[in-house]
Backbone as a printed PyTorch tensor [residue, N CA C, xyz], in Angstrom:
tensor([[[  0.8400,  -1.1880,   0.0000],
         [  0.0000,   0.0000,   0.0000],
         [  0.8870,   1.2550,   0.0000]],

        [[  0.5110,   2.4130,  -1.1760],
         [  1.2410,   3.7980,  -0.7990],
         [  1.1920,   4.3810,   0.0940]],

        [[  2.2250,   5.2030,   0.4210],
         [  2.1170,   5.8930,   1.4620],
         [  0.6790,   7.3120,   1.3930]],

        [[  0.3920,   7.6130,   2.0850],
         [ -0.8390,   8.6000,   2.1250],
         [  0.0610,   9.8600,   1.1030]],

        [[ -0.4880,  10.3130,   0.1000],
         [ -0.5150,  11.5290,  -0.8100],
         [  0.6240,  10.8500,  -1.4770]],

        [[  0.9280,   9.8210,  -1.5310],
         [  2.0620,   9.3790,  -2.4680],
         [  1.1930,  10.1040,  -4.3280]],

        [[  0.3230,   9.6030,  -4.4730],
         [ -0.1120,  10.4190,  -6.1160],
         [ -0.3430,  11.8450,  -5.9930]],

        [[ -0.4360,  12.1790,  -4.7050],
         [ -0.7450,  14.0800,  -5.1430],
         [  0.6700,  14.6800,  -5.2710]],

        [[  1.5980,  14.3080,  -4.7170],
         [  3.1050,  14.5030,  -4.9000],
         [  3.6400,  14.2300,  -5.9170]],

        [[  3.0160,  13.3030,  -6.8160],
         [  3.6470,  12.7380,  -8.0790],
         [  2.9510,  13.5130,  -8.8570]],

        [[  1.6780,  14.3920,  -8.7530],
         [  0.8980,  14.8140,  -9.6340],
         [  1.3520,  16.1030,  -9.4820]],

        [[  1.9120,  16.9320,  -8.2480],
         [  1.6790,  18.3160,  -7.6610],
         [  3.2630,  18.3330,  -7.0520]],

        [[  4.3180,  17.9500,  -7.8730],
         [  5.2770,  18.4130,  -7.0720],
         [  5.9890,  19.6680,  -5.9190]],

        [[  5.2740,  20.1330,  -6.5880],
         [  5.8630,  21.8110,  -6.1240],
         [  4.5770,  22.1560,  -4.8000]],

        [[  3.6150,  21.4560,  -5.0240],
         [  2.7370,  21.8510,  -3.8000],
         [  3.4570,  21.3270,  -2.1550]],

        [[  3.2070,  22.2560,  -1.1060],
         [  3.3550,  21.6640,  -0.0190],
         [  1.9480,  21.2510,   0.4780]],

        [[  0.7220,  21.5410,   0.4600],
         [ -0.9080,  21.3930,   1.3320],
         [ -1.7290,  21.7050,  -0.0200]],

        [[ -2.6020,  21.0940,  -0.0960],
         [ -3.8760,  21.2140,  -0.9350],
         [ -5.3270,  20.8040,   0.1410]],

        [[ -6.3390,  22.0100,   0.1170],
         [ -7.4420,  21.3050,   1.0470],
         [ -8.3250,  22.0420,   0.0200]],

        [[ -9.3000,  21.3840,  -0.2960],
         [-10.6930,  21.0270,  -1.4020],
         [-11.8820,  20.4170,  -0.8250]],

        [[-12.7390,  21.3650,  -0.9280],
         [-14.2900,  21.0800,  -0.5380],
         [-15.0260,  21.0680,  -2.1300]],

        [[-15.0330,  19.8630,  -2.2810],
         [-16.3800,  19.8320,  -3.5300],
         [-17.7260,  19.0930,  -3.4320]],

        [[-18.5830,  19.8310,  -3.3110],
         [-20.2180,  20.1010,  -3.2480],
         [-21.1510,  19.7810,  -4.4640]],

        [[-21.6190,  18.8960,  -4.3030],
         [-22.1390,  18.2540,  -5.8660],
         [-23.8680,  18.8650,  -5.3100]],

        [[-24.2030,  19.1710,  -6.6700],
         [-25.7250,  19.6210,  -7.0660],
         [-26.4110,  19.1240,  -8.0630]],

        [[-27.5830,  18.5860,  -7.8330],
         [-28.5190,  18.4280,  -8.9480],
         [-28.9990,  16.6010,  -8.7040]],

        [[-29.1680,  16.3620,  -9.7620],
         [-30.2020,  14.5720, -10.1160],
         [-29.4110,  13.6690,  -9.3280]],

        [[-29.6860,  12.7840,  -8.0980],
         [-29.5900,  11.5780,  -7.4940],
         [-28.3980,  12.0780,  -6.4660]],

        [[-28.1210,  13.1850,  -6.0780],
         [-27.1890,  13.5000,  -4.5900],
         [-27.5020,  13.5540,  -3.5970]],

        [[-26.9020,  12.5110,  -2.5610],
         [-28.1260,  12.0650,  -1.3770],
         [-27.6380,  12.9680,  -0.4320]],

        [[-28.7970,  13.7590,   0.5820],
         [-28.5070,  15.1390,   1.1520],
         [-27.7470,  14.0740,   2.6870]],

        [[-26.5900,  15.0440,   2.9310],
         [-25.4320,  14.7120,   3.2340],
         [-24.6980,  14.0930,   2.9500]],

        [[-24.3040,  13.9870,   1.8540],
         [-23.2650,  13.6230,   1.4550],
         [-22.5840,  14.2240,  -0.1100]],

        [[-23.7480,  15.1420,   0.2400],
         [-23.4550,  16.0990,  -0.7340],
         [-21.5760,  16.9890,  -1.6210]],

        [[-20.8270,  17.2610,  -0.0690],
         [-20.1310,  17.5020,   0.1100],
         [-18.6200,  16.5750,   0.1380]],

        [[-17.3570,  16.4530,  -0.3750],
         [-16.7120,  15.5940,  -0.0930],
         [-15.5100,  16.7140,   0.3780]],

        [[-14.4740,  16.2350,   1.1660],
         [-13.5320,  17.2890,   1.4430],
         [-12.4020,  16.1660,   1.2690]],

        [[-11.4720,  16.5590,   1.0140],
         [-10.4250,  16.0550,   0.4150],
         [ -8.3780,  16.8780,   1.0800]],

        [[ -7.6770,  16.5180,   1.1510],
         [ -6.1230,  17.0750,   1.0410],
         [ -5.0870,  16.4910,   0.7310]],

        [[ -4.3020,  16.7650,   0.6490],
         [ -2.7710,  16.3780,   0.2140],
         [ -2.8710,  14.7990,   0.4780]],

        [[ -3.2320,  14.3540,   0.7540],
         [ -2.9960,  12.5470,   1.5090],
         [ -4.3410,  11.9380,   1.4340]],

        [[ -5.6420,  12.8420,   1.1260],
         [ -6.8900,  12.0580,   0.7550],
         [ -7.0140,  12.6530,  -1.0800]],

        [[ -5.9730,  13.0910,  -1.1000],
         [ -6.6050,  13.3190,  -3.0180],
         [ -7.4800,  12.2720,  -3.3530]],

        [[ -8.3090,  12.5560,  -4.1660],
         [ -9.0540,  11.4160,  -4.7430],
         [ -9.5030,  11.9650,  -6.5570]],

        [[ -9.1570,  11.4410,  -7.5740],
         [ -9.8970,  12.1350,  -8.6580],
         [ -9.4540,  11.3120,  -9.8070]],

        [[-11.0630,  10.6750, -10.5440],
         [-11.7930,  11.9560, -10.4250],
         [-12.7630,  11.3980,  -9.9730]],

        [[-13.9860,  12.6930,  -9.6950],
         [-15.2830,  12.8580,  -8.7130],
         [-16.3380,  12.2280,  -9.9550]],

        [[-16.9870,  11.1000,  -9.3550],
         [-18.0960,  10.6750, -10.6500],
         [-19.3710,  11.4430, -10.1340]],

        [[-19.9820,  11.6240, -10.9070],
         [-21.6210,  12.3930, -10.7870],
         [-22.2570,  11.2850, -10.3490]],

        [[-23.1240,  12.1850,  -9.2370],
         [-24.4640,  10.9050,  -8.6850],
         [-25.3340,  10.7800,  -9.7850]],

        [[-26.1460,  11.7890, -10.2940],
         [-26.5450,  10.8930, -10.9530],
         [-27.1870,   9.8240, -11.7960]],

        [[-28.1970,   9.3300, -11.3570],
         [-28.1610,   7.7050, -11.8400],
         [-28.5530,   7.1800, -13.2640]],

        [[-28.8520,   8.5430, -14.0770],
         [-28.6760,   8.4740, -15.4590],
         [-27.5310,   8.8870, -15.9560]],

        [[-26.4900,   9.7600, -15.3170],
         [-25.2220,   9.7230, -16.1890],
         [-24.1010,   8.8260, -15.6070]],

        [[-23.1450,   8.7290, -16.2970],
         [-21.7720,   7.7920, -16.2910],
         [-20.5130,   8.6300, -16.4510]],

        [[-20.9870,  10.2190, -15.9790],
         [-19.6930,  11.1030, -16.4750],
         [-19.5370,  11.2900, -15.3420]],

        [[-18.2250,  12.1350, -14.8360],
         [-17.4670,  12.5430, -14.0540],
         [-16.2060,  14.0470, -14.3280]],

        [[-15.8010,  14.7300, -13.0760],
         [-15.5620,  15.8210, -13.2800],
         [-13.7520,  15.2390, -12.8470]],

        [[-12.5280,  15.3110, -13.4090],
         [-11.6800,  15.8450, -13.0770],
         [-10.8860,  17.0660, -12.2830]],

        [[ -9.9790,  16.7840, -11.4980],
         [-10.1110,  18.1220, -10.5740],
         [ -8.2180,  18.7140, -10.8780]],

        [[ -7.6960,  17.1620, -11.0250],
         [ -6.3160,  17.4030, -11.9410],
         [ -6.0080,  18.7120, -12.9500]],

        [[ -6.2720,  18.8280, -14.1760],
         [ -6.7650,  19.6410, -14.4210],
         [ -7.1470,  21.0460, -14.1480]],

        [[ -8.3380,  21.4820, -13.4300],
         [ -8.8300,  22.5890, -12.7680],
         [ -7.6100,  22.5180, -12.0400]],

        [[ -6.7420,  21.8100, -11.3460],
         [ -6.1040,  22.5370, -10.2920],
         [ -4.5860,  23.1580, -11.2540]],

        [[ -4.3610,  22.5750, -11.6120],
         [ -2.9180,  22.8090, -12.4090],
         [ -3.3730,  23.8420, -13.4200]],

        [[ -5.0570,  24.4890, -13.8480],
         [ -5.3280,  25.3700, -14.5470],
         [ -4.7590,  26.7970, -13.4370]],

        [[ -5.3560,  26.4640, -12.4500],
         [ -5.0630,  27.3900, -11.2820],
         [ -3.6120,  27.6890, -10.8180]],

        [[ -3.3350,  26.8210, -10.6040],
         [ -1.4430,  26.4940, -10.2960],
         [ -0.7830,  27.7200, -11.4650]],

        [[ -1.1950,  27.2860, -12.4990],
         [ -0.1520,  27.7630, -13.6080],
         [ -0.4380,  29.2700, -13.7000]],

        [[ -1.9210,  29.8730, -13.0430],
         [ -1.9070,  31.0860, -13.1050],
         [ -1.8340,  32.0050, -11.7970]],

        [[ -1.3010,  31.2860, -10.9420],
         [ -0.6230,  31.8910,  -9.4610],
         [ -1.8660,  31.5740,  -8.6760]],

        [[ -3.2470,  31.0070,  -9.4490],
         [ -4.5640,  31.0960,  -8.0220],
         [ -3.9350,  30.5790,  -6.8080]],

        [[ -3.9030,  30.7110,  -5.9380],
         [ -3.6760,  29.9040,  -4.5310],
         [ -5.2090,  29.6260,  -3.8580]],

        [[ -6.2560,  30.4490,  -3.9780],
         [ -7.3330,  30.1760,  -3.3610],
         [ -8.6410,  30.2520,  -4.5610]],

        [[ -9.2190,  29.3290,  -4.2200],
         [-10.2440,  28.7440,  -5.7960],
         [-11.7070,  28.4950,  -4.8210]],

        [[-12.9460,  29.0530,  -5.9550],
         [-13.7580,  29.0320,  -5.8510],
         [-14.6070,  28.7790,  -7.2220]],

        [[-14.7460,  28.0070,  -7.6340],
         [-15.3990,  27.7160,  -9.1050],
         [-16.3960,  26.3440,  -9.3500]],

        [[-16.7450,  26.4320, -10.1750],
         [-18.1890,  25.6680, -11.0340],
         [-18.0740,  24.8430, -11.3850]],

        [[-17.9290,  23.4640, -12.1430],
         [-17.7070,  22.5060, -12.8060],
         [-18.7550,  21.6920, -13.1870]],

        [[-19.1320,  21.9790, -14.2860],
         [-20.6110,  20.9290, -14.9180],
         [-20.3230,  19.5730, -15.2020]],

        [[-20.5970,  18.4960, -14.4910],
         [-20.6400,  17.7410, -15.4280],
         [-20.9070,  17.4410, -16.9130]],

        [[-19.8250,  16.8910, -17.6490],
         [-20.1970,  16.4610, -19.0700],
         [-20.2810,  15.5760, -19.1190]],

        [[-21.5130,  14.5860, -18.5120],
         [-22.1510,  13.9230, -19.1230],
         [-21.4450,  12.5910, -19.2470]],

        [[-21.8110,  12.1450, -20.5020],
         [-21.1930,  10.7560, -20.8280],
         [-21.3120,  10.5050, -22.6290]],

        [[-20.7390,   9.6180, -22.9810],
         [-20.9900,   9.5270, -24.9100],
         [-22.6520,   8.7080, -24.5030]],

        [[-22.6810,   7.7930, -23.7400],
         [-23.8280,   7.1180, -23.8170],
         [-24.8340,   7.1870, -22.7980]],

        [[-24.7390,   8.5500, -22.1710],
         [-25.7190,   9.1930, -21.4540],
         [-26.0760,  10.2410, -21.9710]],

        [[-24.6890,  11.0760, -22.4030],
         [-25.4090,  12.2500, -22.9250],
         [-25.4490,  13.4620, -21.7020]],

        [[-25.6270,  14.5270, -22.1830],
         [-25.7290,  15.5510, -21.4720],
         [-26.5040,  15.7680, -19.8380]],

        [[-25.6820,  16.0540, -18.7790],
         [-25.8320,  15.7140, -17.3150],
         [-25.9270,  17.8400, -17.2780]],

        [[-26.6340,  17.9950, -16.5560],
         [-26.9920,  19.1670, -15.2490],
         [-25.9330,  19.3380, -14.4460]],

        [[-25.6340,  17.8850, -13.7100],
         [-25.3680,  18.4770, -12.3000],
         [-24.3650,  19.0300, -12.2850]],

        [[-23.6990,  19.7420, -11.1680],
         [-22.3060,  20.7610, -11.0470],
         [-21.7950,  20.5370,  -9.3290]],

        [[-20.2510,  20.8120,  -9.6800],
         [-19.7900,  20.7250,  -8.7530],
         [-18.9450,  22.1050,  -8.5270]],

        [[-19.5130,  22.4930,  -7.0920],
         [-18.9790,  23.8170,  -6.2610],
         [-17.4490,  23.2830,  -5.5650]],

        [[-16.2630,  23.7840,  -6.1950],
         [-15.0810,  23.6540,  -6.0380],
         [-14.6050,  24.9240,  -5.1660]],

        [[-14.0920,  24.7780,  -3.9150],
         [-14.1480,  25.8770,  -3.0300],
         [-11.9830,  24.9650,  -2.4450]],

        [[-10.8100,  25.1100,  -2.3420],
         [ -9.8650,  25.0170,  -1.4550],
         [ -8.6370,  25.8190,  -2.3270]],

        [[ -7.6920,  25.8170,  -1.3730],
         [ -6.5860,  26.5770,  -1.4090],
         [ -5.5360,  25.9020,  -1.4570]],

        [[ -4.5770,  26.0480,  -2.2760],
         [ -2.9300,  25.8470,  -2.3900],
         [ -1.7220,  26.2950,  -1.7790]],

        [[ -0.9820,  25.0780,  -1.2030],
         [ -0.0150,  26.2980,  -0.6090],
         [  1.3970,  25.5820,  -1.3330]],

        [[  2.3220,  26.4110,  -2.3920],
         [  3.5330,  26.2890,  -2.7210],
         [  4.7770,  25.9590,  -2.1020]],

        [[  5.3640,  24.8210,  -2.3850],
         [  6.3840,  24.9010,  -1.3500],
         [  7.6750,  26.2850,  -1.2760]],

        [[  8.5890,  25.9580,  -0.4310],
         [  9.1560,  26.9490,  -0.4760],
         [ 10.5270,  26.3480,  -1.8430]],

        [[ 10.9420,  27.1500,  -2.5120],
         [ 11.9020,  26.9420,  -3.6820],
         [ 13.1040,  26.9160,  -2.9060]],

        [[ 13.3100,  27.2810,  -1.4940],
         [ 14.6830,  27.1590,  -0.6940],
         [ 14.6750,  26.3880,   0.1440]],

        [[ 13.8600,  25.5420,   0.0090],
         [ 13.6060,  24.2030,   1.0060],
         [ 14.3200,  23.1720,   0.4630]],

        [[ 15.2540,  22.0900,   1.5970],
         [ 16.0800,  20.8950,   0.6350],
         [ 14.9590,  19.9830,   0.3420]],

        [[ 13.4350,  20.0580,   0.8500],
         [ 12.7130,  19.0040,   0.7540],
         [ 11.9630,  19.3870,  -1.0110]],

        [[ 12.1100,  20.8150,  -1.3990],
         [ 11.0380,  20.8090,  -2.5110],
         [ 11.2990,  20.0750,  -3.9210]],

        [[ 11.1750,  20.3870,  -4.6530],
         [ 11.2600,  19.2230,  -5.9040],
         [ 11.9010,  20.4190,  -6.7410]],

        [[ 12.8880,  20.2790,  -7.4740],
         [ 13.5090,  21.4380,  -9.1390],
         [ 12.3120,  21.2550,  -9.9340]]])
């Protein structure tokens, strides 16, 4: 078994902490559990849509390294599900709400 955040380190070198609250809305999301929270050592992705007519899912890989690359450190954004080829067009959305923290570039622990 990996060690805890062994893939967010392989995915996010340069990050030191990632904490992510994503909030799913719309067809088959059972109330409480609406919400999943996630960090550095629970990464999980990607997030599948409840649901129970679609088969799509939202990537968060992606959205985050969209953010990364443009200095966001703190994110608050939308994410629709797309659906599926053999479902077809899905509603629901996911409320992406956490913050990044960079390691330090003078640290012996950070990554070149």
């Amino acid at each position: 078994m990996k060690a805890p955040g062994t893939r967010f380190q392989k995915l996010f070198p340069y990050l030191k902490s990632c904490t992510l609250e994503i909030t799913e809305r719309g067809k088959g999301v059972i109330k409480g559990f609406e919400t999943r929270s996630m960090d550095e050592t629970t990464y999980d992705d990607p997030i599948n849509c409840s649901n129970p007519r679609c088969e799509g899912r939202i990537f968060l890989s992606p959205i985050l390294r969209s953010n990364i690359q443009r200095g966001v450190t703190k994110m608050n954004q939308t994410a629709i599900c797309p659906g599926a080829k053999r479902t077809g067009f899905c509603a629901n959305s996911f409320q992406i709400v956490g913050t990044v923290t960079f390691k330090d570039p003078e640290s012996p622990t950070s990554s070149a």
